[in-house]
N, C-alpha and C positions, 0 to 999 in steps of 0.2 A: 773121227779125228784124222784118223792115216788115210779118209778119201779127200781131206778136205785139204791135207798136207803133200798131195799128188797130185792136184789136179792141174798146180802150174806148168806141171811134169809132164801131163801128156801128150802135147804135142812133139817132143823129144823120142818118149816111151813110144806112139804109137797104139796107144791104149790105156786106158783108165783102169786106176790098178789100186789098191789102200795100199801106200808104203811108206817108209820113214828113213830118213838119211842118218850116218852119225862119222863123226868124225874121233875115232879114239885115238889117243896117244899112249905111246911106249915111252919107256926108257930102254936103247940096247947099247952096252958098252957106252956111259956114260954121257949120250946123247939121245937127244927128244926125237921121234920120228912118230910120224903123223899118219896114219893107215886111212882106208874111206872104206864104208862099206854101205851097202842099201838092200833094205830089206822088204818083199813086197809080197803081197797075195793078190791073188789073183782069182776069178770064178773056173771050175775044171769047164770045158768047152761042151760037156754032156752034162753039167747045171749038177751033178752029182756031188761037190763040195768044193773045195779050196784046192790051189796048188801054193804052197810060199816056197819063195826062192829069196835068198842070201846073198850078195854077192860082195867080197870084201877085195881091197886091191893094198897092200903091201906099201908102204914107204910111197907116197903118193902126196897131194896135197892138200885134198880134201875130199869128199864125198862125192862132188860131181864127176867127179872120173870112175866110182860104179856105177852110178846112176849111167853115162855114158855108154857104159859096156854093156848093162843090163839092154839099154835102148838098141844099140849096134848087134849085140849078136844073141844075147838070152830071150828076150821077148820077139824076135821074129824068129829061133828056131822051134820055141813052145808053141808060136801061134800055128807054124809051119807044119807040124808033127799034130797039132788037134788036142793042146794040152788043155788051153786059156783061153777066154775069150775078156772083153771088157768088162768090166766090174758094171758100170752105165746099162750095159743088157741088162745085168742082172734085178739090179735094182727097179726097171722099167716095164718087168714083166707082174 
């Protein structure tokens, strides 16, 4: 389900990944405020198991703005360092 809910995503992400957007709401000091977060796994890039990463952003407007951050700076410094690689290998071997 979280590849099938990704896979709009990758051309953004730069990588096929299982992950799932959410958008929760607060209450702080009497007002609604809307946080984003996306959460995603990934294959370790030596096939030895998973890596998941979180990433949530604060008073924001929805979800696409982790998904964003995830794409811009999370999954190209994992890829960069030898964490992750696409989930699509994995499955392909």
């Amino acid at each position: 389900y979280m590849i099938e809910q990704s896979a709009p995503k990758e051309w953004i992400l730069g990588l096929a990944v299982a992950g799932k957007t959410g958008t929760p709401e607060r209450i702080w000091k009497k007002q609604q405020i809307n946080d984003g977060w996306y959460v995603f796994f990934a294959p370790k890039a030596d096939g030895s198991g998973n890596v998941v990463v979180c990433v949530r952003i604060e008073s924001t407007k929805g979800s696409s703005d982790a998904v964003r951050l995830a794409a811009k700076h999370v999954i190209p410094f994992l890829k960069e360092k030898g964490y992750i690689k696409s989930i699509k290998e994995q499955t392909s071997e």
